[in-house]
C-alpha positions in Angstrom: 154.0 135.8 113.7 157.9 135.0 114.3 158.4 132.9 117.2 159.9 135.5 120.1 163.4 135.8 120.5 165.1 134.9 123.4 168.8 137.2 122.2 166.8 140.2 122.4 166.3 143.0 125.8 167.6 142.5 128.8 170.8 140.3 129.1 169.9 137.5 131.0 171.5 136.8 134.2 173.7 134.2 133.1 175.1 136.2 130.2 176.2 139.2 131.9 179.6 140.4 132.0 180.9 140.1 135.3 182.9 142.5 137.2 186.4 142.5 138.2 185.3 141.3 141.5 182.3 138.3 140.2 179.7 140.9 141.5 177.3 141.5 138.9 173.6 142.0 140.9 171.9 141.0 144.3 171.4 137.9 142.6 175.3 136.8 142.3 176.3 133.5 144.3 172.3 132.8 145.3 171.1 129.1 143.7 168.2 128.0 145.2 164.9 129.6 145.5 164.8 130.9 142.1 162.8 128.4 140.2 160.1 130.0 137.8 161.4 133.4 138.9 161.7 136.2 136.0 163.8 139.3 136.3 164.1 140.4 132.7 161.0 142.7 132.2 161.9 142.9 128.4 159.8 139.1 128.1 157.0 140.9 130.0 156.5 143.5 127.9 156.5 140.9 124.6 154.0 138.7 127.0 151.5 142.3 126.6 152.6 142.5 122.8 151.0 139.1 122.1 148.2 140.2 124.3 147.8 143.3 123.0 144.3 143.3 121.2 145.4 145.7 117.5 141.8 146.7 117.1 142.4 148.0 113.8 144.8 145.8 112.4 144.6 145.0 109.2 141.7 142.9 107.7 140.0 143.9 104.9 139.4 141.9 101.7 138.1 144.3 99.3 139.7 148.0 98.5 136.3 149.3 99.7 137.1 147.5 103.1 140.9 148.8 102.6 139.8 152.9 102.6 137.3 152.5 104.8 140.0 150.9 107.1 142.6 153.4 106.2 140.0 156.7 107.7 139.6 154.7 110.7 143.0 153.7 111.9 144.2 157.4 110.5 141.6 159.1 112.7 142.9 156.8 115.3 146.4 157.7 115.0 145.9 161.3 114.9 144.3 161.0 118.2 147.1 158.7 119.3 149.7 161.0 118.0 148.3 164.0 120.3 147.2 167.6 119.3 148.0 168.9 116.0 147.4 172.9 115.2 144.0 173.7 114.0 145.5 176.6 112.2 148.4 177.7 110.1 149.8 180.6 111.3 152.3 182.7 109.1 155.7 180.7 107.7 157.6 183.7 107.7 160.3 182.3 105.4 163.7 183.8 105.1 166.5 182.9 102.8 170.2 183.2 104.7 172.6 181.9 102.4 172.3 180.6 98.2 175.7 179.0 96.9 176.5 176.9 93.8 177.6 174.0 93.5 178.6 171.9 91.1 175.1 170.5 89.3 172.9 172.7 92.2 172.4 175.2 93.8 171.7 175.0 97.7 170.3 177.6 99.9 169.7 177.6 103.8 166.3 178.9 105.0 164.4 179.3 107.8 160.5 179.6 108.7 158.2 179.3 111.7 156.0 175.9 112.1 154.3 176.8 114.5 154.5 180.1 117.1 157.2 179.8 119.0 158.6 177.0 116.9 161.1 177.7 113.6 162.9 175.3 111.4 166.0 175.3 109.3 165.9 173.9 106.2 168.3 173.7 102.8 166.8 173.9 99.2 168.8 171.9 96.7 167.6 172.6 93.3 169.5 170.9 90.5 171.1 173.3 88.1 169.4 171.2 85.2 166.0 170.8 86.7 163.1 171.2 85.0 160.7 173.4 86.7 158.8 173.5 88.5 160.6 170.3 90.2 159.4 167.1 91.6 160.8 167.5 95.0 161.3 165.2 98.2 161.5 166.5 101.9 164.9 165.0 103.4 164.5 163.9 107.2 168.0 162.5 108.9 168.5 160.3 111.7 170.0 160.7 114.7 173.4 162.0 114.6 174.3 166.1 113.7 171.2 166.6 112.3 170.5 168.3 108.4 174.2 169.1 107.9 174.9 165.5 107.5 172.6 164.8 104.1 173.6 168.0 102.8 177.2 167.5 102.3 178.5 169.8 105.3 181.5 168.3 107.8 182.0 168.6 111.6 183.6 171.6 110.8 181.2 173.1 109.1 183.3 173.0 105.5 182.4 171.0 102.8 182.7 167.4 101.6 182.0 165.3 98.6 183.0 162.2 100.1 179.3 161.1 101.2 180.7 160.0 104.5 178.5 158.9 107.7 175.8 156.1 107.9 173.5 159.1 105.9 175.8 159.3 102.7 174.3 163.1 102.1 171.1 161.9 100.7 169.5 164.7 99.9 172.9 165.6 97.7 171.6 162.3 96.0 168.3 163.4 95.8 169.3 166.7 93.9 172.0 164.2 91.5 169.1 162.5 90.4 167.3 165.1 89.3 164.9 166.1 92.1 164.8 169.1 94.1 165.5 168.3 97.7 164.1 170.4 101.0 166.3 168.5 104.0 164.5 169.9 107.1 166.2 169.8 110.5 163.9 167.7 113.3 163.1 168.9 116.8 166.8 167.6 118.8 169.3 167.8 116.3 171.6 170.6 115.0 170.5 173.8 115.8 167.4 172.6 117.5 168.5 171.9 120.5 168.6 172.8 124.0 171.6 174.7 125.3 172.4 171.9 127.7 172.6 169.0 125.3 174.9 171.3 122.4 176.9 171.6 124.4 178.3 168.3 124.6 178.8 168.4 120.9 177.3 168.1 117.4 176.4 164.6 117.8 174.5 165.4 120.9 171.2 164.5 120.6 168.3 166.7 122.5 165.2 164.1 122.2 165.4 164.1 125.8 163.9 166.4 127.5 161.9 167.4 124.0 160.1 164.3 123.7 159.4 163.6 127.4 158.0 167.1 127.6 155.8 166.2 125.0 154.8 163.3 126.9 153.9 165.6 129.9 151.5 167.3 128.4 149.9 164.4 126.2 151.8 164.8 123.0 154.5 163.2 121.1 157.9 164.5 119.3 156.9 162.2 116.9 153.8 164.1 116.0 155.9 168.0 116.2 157.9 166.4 113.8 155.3 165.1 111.2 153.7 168.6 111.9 157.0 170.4 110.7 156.7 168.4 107.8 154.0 169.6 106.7 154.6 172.8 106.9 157.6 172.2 104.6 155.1 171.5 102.4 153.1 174.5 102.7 156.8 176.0 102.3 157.5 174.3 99.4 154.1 175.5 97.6 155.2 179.0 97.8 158.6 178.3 95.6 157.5 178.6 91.6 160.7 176.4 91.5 159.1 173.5 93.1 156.2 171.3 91.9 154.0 170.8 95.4 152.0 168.4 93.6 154.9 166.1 93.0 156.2 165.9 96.8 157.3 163.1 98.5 159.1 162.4 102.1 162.0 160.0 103.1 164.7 159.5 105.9 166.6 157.2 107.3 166.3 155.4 111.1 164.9 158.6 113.3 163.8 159.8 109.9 161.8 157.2 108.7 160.1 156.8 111.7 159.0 160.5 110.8 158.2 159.8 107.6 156.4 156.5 108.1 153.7 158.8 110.2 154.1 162.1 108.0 153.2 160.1 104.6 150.1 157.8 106.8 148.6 161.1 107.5 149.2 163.8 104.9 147.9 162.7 101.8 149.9 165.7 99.9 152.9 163.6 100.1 152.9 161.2 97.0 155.5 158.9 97.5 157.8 158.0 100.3 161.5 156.1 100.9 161.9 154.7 104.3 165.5 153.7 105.3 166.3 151.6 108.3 163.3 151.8 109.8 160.4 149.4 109.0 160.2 146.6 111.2 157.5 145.4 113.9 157.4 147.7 117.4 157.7 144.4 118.6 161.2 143.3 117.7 162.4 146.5 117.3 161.3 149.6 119.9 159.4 147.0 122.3 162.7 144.9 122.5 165.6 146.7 122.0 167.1 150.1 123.1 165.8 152.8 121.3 165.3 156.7 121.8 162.4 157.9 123.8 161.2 159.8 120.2 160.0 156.7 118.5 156.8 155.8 121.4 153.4 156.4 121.1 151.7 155.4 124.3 149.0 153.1 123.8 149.5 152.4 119.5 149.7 148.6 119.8 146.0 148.5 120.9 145.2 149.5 118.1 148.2 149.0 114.6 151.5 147.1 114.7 154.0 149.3 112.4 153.1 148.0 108.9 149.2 148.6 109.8 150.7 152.3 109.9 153.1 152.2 106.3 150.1 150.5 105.0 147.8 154.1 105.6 150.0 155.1 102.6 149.3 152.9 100.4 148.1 153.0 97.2 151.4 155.9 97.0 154.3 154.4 96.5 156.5 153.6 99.2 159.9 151.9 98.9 161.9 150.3 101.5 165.7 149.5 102.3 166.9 147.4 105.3 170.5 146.5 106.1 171.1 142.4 106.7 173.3 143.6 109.7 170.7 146.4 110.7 171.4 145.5 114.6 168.4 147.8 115.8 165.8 147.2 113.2 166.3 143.3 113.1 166.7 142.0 109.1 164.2 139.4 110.0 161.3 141.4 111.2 161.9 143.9 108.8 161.2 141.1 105.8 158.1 140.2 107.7 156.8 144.1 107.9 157.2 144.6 104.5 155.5 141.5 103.4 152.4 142.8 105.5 152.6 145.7 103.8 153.2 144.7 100.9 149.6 142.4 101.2 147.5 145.8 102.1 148.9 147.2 98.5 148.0 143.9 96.8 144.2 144.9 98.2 144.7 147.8 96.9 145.6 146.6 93.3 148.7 148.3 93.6 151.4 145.6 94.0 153.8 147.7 91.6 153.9 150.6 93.7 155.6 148.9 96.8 159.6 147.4 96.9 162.2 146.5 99.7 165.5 146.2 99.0 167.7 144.4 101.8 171.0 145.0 100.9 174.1 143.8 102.0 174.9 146.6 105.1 174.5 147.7 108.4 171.9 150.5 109.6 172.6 152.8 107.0 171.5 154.7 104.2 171.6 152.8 101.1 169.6 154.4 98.1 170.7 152.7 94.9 167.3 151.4 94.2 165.2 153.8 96.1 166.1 157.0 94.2 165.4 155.7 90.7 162.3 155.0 92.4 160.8 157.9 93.5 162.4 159.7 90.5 160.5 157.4 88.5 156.7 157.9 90.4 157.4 161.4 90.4 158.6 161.5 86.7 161.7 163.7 87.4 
């Protein structure tokens, strides 16, 4: 366990910026009867972390032990997560758009997740692919949503400059090979509430999405898992695609979706998580970060890498930037190296990597794409 870390939260009182005027709280000026008094709730909240009992962390010796964990703390999450469908109701998939490009072909689609819900997606099938395709579901971060991995500008024109923190991964998906289905999540892009676009395409809509879902016992983060999977169920209707070669990455926002999505669906087969694995303790619990990445009550039960390790023994790879000032480097190293000990139970040590690379929080890819391409034998 890393020692706790004083630089992260609330900024102490000391170390606020003052205003023009010296006035920076109720507190400015007053010296004495402060001893032993705490007014930065961020070191209460890591005082309940350490106190927080994990019931099903991770403990098991044998790989017997290791499944039998695994249905537990996935039952558990599910639960957590709140209310999933119990049935499938029609996708109702429609094709808007097919263009070339140059080495694939991309087409814009839509279908229905759930009633009353529909997703946009792209297809990017590479002009050489063998099919049917090993493919990978694309999830972005926060930012404009799916145009930004699939090559489109603010303006809505193209670009092959791989610009933004996202460098159009799912374009890189499709250049190595793989088919790619980039999926646009619940806030971003076009699925968003009137109010929030517009104020522009960088807008993000997880509030009031994922505090409704709160209301009513849910969580965005489950609707988003849950529109995953039906991009699955998509993705076995298309003779182009292999839906028994699928696997799931994203970036921040995105990896925290596919981090669940790839715990709980065991049709995904392999997974990339970029800028995302750390500890909720050094990371969401301590730092400011969008209501979409809370589940109420998880840490009496998993810390993140009890989660990424439900997806062992697939293979999972994961990239952290060393300047990653939201997903500390530091606690990211020690969450992989957790996980990384659940796949050794497993006896599948070779399936797992992290690459820390020399960056900010941002997309990287130059060792996680010749991974998945190679454990889904594109």
């Amino acid at each position: 366990m890393l020692a706790a870390l004083p630089t992260l939260g609330a900024v102490p009182l000391g170390g606020q910026v003052p205003a023009p005027s010296g006035y920076i709280g109720p507190l400015t000026g007053i010296t004495k009867g402060l001893d032993g008094r705490r007014f930065d709730p961020v070191p209460f909240t890591r005082d309940l972390y350490a106190a927080a009992p994990r019931r099903l962390r991770f403990e098991a010796r044998t790989r017997g032990q290791a499944e039998e964990w695994q249905q537990q703390l996935r039952a558990r999450l599910i639960d957590l997560l709140g209310v999933f469908p119990l049935e499938r109701q029609p996708l109702r998939p429609v094709t808007l758009e097919t263009r070339a490009f140059p080495g694939y072909r991309r087409e814009k689609i839509v279908f229905d997740s759930r009633p009353g819900v529909s997703v946009l997606a792209y297809l990017l099938l590479p002009a050489n692919a063998k099919t049917p395709a090993a493919t990978m579901i694309c999830v972005p971060g926060h930012g404009r949503g799916v145009d930004d991995i699939v090559g489109i500008d603010e303006q809505g024109r193209d670009r092959t400059d791989k610009a933004g923190y996202q460098h159009d991964f799912a374009i890189q998906v499709a250049e190595a090979g793989m088919a790619a289905v980039a999926i646009e999540p619940m806030g971003f892009g076009c699925r968003r509430d009137p109010l929030n676009a517009r104020q522009g395409l960088s807008r993000k809509a997880c509030e009031p999405v994922a505090g409704g879902a709160l209301l009513v016992g849910e969580t965005l983060i489950a609707w988003r898992v849950w529109d995953v999977m039906r991009a699955l169920d998509y993705i076995a209707t298309r003779s182009e695609l292999d839906s028994s070669r699928v696997g799931c990455m994203g970036i921040s926002g995105g990896g925290t979706v596919t981090v669940f999505a790839t715990a709980i669906e065991p049709r995904i087969r392999a997974a990339l998580v970029s800028g995302y694995l750390n500890t909720f303790r050094d990371s969401v619990g301590s730092l400011a970060h969008c209501i979409d990445n809370y589940v109420p009550g998880i840490l009496n039960w998993a810390e993140m890498h009890d989660i990424a390790g439900l997806i062992a023994p697939r293979p999972l790879f994961v990239e952290s930037g060393e300047r990653d000032n939201i997903f500390p480097i530091t606690s990211s190293i020690e969450s992989f190296n957790h996980v990384r000990e659940i796949y050794g139970v497993f006896g599948a040590a070779d399936r797992v990597e992290q690459e820390v690379f020399p960056g900010e929080h941002s997309f990287w890819g130059k060792r996680g794409i010749p991974f998945l391409a190679r454990h889904l034998a594109a």
